[in-house]
C-alpha positions as CSV (number, residue, x, y, z in Angstrom):
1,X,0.0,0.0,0.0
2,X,1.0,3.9,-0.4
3,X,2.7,5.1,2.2
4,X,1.6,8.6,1.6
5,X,-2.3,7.3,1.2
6,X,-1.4,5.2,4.6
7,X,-0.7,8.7,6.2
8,X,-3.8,10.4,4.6
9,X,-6.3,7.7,6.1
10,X,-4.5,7.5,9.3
11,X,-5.0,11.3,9.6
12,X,-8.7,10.7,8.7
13,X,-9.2,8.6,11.6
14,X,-7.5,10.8,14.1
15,X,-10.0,13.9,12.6
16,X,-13.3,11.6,12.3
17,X,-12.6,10.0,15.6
18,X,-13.4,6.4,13.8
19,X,-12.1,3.6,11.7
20,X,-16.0,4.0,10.3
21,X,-16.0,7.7,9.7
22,X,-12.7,7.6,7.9
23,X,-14.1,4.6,5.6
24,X,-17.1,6.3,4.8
25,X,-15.2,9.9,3.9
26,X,-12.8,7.6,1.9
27,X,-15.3,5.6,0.7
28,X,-13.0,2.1,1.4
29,X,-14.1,-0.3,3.9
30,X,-13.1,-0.4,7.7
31,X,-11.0,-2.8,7.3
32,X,-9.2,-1.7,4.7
33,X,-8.6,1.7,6.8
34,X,-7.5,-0.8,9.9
35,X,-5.2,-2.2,7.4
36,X,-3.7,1.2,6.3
37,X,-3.0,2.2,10.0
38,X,-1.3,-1.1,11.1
39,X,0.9,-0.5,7.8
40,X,2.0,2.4,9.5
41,X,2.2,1.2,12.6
42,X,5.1,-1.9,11.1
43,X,7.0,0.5,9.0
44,X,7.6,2.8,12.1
45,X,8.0,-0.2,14.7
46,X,5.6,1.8,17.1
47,X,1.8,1.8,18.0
48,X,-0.2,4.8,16.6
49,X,-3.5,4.3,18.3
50,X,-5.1,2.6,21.3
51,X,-7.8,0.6,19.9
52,X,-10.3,-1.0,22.0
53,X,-13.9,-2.2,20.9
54,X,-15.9,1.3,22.0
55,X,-13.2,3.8,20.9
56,X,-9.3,4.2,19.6
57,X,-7.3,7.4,21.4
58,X,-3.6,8.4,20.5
59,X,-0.5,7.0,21.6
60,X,2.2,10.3,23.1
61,X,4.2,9.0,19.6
62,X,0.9,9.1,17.7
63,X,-0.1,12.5,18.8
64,X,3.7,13.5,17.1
65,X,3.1,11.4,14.4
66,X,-0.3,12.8,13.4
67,X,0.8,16.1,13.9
68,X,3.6,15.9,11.5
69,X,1.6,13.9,8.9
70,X,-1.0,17.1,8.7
71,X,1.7,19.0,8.3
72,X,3.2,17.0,5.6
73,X,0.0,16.8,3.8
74,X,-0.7,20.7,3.8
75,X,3.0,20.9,2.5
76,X,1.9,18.3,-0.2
77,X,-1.3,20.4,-1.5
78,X,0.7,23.6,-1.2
79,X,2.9,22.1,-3.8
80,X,0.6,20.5,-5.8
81,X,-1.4,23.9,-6.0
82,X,2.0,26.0,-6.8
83,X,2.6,23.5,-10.2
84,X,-1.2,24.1,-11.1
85,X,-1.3,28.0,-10.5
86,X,2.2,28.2,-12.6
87,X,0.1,26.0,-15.1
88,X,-2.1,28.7,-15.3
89,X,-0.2,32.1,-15.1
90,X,3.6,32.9,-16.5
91,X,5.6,32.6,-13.4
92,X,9.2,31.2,-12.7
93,X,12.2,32.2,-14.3
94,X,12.6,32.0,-17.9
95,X,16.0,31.8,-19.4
96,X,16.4,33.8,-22.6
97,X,19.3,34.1,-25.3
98,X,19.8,36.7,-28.1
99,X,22.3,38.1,-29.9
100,X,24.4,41.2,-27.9
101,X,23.4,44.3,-30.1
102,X,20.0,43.3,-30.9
103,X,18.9,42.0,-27.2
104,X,21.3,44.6,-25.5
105,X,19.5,47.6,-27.7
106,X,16.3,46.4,-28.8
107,X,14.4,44.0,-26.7
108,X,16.5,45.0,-23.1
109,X,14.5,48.6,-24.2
110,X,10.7,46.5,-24.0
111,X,11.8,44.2,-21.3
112,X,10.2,46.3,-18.8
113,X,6.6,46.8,-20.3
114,X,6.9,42.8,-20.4
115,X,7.9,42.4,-16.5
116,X,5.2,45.4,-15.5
117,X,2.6,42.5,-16.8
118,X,4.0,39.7,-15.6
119,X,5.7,40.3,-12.2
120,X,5.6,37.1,-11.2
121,X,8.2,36.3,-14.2
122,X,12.2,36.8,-13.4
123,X,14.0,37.1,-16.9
124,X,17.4,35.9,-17.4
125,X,18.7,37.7,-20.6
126,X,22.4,35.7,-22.0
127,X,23.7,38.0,-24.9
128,X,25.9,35.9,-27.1
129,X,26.8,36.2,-30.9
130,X,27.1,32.8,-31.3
131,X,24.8,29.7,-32.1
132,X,23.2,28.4,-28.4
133,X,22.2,25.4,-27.7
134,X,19.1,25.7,-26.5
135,X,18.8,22.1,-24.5
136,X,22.3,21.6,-23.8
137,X,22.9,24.7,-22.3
138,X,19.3,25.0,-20.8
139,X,17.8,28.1,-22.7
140,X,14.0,28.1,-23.1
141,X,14.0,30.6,-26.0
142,X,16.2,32.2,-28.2
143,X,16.3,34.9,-30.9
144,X,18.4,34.6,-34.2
145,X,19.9,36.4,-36.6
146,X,20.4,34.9,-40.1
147,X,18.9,32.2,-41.9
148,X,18.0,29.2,-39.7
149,X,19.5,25.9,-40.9
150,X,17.8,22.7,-40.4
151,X,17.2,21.5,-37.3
152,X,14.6,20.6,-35.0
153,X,13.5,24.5,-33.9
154,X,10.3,25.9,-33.6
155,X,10.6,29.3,-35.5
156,X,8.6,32.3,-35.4
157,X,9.5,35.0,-38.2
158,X,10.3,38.3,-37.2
159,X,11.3,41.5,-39.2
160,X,13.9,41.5,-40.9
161,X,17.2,42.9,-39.2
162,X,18.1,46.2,-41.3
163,X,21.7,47.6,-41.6
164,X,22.8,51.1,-42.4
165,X,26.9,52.4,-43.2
166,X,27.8,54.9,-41.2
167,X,30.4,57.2,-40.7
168,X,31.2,60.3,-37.9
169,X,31.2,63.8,-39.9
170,X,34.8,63.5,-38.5
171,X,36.0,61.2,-40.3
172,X,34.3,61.9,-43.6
173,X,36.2,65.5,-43.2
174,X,39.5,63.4,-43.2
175,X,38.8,61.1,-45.3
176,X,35.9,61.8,-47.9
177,X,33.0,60.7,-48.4
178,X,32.2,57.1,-50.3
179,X,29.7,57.3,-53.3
180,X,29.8,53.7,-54.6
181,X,29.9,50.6,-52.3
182,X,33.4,50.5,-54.9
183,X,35.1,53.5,-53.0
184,X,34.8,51.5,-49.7
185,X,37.9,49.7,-51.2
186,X,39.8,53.3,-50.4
187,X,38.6,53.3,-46.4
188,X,39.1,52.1,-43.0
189,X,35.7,50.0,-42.8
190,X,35.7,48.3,-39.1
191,X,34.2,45.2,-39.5
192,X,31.9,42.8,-37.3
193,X,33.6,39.5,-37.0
194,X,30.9,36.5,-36.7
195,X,31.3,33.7,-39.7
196,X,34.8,33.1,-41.9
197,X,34.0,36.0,-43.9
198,X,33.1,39.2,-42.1
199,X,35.0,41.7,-44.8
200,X,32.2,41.0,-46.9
201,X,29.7,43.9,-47.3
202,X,26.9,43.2,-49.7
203,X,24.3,45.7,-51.5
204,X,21.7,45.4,-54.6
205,X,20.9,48.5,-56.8
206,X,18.1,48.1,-59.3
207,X,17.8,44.1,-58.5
208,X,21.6,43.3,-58.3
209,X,23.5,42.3,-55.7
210,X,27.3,43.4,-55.5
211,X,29.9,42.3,-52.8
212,X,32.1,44.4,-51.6
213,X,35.5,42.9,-49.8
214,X,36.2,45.7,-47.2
215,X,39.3,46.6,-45.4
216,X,40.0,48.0,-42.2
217,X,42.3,48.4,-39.6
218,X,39.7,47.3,-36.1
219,X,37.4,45.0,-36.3
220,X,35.0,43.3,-33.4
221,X,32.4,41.4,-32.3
222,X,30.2,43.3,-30.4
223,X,27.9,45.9,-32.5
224,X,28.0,48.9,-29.6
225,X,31.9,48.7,-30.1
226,X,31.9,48.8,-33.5
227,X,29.5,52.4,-32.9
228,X,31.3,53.9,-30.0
229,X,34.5,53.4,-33.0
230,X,32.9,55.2,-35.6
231,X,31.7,57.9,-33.3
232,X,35.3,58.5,-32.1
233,X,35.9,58.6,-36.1
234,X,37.8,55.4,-36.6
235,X,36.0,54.5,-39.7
236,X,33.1,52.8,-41.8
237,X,31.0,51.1,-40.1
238,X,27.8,48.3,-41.1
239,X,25.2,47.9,-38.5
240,X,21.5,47.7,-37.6
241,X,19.3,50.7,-38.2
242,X,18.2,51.0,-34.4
243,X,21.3,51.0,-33.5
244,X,22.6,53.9,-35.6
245,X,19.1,55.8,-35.7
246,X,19.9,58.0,-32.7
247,X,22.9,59.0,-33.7
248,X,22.3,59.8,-37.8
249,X,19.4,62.2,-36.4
250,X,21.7,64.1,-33.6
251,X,24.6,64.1,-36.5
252,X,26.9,62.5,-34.9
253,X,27.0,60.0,-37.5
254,X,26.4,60.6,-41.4
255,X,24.7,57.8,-43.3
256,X,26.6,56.5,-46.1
257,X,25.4,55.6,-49.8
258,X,21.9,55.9,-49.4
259,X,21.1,54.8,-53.1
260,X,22.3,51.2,-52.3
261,X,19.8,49.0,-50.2
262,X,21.8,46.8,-47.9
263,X,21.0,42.9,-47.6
264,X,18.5,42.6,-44.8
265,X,19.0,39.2,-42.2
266,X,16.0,37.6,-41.5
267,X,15.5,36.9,-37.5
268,X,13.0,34.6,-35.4
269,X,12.5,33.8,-32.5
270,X,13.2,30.1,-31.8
271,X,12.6,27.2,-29.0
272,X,12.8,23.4,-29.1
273,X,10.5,21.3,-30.3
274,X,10.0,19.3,-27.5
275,X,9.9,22.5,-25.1
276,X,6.7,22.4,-23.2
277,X,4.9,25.6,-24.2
278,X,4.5,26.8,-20.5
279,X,2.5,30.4,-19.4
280,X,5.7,32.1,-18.9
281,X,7.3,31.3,-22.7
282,X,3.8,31.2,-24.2
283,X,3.5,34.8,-23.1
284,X,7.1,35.9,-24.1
285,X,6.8,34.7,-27.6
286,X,3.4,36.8,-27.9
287,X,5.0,39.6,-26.9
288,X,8.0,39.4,-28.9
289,X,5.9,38.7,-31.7
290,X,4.2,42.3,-30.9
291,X,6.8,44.3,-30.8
292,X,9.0,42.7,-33.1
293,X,7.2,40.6,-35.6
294,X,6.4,41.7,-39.3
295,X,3.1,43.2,-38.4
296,X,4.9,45.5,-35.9
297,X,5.9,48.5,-35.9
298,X,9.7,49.1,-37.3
299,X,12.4,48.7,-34.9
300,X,13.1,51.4,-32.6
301,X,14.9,52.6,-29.8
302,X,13.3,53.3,-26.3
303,X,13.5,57.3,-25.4
């Protein structure tokens, strides 16, 4: 027999005052609650109860028995109801990963509109250029940049990541200004370094698609390095509209070859396919989706 049903229907005899009462709530027969009891009573070596024909009373161990099994039990249904409220609402911690710029920028600037809603939510934000592992390194969701390869991810299209080249006034004073994605070829373009082949810069005009080997003499992996360089007039840089946005409207960065549209990245946001769709990541994908999917608004940066 269960030892934790053993402890239930010995409690029921204590608060019913009867092997019959306790039956009858439990709907089992007396002497299957007379058999749960003496259970107890072998495992623990002791006796529980002083039974006689008229009435049963507590042993001094049964009295500390019973009172610890109650105890037990509430813990018991206080678990069991935590697991079915978190069933219900997004609570718990839910571990995120997205790449630096755009998490660090972008979603970092929406995060707290998401937390205002659900407080009972902690987010733990990893920013990381690289490809994460959602299961083995125990991410719930992710957001990615660039085209998804095969695999066994559950993808959610987002917009489309959108680069400008940009360059401080500075800089352009020193140097000149680049007309043709060509001229780059005569510049210090600072590069971002993720992939074999970060010195390639691609643009379309009219339907065609050029690549453009750049040069440069810093490079990095980290988009806000790669701005705070170009503002101190280090070079050309490529990066995301919302990161630049701020800074092109304040002038402290001039937006280069305007005429030339820039190869857009796709992005999603991604979990595994055998990732139990809980409140709390039910509710963060919605609300990435909101402010970030291809009905939403463009991307911009908080005030």
């Amino acid at each position: 027999m269960d030892r934790l049903t053993s402890m239930q229907i010995f409690v029921r005899v204590v608060e019913k005052g009867g092997f019959s009462a306790a039956a009858e709530e439990a709907r089992i027969s007396p002497t299957m609650v007379g058999k749960h009891v003496r259970q107890l009573e072998e495992q623990l070596g002791v006796r529980l109860l002083n039974r006689t024909t008229r009435r049963q009373s507590l042993t001094e161990i049964g009295q500390l028995y019973f009172e610890r099994c109650k105890q037990a039990l509430l813990e018991i249904e206080a678990a069991d109801a935590s697991v079915k409220q978190m069933q219900l609402l997004p609570r718990g911690v839910l571990r995120v990963t997205a790449p630096a710029t755009f998490g660090g920028q972008m979603l970092t600037a929406v995060i707290r509109s998401y937390l205002e809603r659900y407080p009972d939510v902690e987010l733990d934000l990893s920013l990381n250029d690289r490809v994460v592992d959602l299961v083995e390194e125990g991410f719930e969701v992710a957001l990615r940049i660039g085209p998804l390869p095969d695999s066994s991810l559950i993808a959610r299209p987002l917009q489309p990541y959108r680069s400008m080249v940009c360059a401080s006034p500075e800089y352009l004073a020193r140097r000149g200004t680049p007309l043709t994605p060509q001229q780059l070829a005569q510049h210090n373009c600072m590069s971002f370094v993720h992939g074999s082949r970060y010195d390639l810069w691609q643009f379309s005009c009219e339907g065609v698609l050029q690549e453009i080997e750049v040069h440069g003499n810093f490079r990095a992996n980290n988009g806000l390095a790669l701005r705070t360089a170009a503002l101190q007039g280090i070079g050309i840089i490529m990066q995301p509209e919302a990161l630049l946005r701020d800074d092109v409207a304040a002038g402290r960065l001039q937006c280069l070859l305007p005429c030339y549209a820039l190869a857009h990245r796709p992005m999603h946001i991604v979990v595994a396919s055998n990732r139990k769709m809980t409140p709390k990541l039910k509710s963060f994908i919605e609300f990435v989706v909101a402010h970030f999917g291809r009905d939403a608004p463009p991307f911009t940066t908080a005030a």
